[in-house]
C-alpha positions in Angstrom: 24.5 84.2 236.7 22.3 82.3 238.9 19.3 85.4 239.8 16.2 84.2 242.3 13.3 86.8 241.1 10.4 87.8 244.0 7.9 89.5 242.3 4.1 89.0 242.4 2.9 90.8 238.9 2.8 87.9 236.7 3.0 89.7 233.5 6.3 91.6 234.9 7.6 88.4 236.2 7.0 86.3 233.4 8.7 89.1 231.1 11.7 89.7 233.0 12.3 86.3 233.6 12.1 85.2 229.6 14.2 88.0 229.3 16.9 87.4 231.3 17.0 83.8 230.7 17.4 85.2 227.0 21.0 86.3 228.4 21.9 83.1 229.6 21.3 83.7 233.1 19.2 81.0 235.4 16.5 82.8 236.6 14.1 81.5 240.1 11.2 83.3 240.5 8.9 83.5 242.9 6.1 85.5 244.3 5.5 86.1 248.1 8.0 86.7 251.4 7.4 83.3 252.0 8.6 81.3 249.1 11.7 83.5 248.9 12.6 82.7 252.5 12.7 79.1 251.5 14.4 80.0 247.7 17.4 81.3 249.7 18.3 78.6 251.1 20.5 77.9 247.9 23.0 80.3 246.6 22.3 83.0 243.8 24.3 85.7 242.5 21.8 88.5 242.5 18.1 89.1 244.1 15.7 91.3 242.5 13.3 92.0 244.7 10.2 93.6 244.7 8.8 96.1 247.5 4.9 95.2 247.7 4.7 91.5 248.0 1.1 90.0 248.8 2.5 88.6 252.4 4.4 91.7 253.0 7.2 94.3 253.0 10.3 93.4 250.6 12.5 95.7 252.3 11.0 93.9 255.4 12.3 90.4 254.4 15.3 92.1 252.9 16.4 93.4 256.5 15.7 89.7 257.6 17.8 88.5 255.2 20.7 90.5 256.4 20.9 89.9 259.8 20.0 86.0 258.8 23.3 85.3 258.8 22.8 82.5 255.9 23.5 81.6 252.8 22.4 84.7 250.7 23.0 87.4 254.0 25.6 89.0 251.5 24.2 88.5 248.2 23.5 92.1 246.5 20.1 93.2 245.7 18.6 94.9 243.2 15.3 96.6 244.5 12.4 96.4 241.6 9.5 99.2 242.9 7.2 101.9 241.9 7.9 103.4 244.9 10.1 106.7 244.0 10.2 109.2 246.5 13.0 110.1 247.7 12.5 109.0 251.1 11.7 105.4 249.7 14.8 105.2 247.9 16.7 105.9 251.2 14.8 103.3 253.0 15.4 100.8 250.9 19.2 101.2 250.5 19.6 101.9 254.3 17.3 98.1 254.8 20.4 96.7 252.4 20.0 96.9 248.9 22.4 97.4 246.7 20.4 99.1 243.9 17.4 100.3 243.2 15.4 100.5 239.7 11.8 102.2 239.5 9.1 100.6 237.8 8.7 100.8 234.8 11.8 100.3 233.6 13.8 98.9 230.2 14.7 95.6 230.4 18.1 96.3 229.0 18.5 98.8 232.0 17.7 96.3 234.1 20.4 93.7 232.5 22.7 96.6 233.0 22.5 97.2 236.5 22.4 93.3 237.5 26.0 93.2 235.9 27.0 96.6 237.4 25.2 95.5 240.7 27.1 92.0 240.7 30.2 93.6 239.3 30.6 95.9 242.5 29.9 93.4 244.7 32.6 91.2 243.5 34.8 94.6 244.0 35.4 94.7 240.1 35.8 97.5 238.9 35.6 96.6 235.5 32.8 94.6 233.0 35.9 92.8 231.7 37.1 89.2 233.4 40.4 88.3 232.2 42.0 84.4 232.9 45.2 83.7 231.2 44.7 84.7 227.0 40.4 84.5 228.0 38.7 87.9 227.9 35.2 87.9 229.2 33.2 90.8 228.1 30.0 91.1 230.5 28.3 94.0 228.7 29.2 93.0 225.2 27.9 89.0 226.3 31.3 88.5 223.9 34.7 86.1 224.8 38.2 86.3 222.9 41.0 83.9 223.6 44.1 86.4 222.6 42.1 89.2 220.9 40.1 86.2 218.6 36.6 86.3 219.2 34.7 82.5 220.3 31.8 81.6 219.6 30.0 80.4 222.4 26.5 79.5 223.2 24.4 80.7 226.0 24.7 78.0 228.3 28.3 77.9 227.2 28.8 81.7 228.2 26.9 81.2 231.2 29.2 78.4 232.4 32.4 80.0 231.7 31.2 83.0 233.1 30.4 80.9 236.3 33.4 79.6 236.3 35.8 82.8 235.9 33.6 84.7 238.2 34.8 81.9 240.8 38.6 81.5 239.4 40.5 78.8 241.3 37.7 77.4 243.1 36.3 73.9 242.3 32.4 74.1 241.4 30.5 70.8 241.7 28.1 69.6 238.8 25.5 70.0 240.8 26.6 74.1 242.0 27.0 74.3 238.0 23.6 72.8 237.2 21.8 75.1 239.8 23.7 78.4 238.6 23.2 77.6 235.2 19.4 75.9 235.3 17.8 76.9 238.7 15.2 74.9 240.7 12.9 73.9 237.8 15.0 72.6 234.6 15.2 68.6 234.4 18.8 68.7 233.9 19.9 65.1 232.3 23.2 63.6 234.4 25.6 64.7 231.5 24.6 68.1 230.6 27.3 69.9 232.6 30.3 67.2 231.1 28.7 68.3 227.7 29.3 72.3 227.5 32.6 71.8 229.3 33.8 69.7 226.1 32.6 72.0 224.3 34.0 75.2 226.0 37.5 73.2 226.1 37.4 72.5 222.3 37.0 76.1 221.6 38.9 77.7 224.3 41.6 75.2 224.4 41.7 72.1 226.5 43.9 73.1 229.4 41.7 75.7 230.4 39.1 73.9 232.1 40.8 71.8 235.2 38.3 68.6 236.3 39.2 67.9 239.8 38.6 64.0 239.8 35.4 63.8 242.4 35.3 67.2 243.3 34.3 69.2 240.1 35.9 71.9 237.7 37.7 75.0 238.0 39.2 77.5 235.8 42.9 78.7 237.8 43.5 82.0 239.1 
């Protein structure tokens, strides 16, 4: 998944982001209101967001965000806050958050609830993505292609994962590049043609479809 991070404690930051770029995930972080209004102006597949943010509220800019209207109106959010009263927790679900997770917090907790938080908003109501004989485990981070386990590498998990979460749409190489690299990888002009040969020599080759000038999809 493609995640965009606002949070301004750089130890945190730097931390959850090595984490969850650990899992395969591309991971945008930034630190102030201001630099996230401008960071959502691509897509992402989860926001964790911060309440105190040196230029302001986060729930502010998270109300802002939904009645923006724009790209990332609908995306969920994961609220990241030492803030845990009870009255804060309402306030930030009723500003439009999706989740909330009190600081401090386990990382694996918080790779829990991103998959649970993107899960949901998907209306899945399951960790498991099934396309044709392909089993995607989210939680396990494990893929079978009729009850065999694959091997796969991060990026490769990441891009099938991508790609099944999205099932018979057509993803460009550059929507692929951004959800699995972000703003700040030099990605070379091949790299996405390169894990798609490789997912299609161990998942078969039929299961990848290149649309010629569009892109790829996986079918419905």
């Amino acid at each position: 998944m493609r995640l965009l991070l606002v949070e301004d404690d750089l130890t945190l930051g730097d931390a959850v982001r090595a984490f969850l770029r650990s899992r395969g995930h591309a991971v945008d972080w930034v630190t102030n209101a201001a630099h996230a209004r401008a960071a959502v102006q691509s897509r992402f597949d989860v926001i964790l967001l911060d309440w105190r943010l040196p230029d302001g509220s986060g729930v502010d800019w998270l109300r802002q965000l939904r009645d923006s209207g724009g790209e990332n109106a609908q995306t969920p959010v994961l609220m990241l806050t030492a803030r845990d009263s009870l009255d804060d927790r309402i306030e930030g679900l009723d500003a439009g958050a999706d989740d909330y997770l009190i600081k401090p917090f386990q990382l694996a907790e918080l790779a829990a609830r991103i998959r649970s938080t993107s899960r949901r908003a998907a209306g899945q109501a399951s960790g498991r993505m099934t396309v044709g004989p392909i089993e995607l485990d989210r939680a396990g981070q494990s893929v079978t292609v009729g009850g065999a386990p694959v091997d796969l590498t991060a990026r490769e998990y990441a891009l099938l994962e991508s790609l099944m979460r999205r099932a018979g749409r057509i993803l460009s190489r550059a929507t692929l590049e951004e959800l699995l690299y972000g703003f700040e990888a030099d990605v070379s002009s091949n790299t996405v043609e390169v894990h798609v040969a490789s997912l299609r020599r161990k998942l078969g080759h039929d299961v990848i479809e290149t649309v010629r000038g569009m892109g790829y999809r996986i079918r419905a």
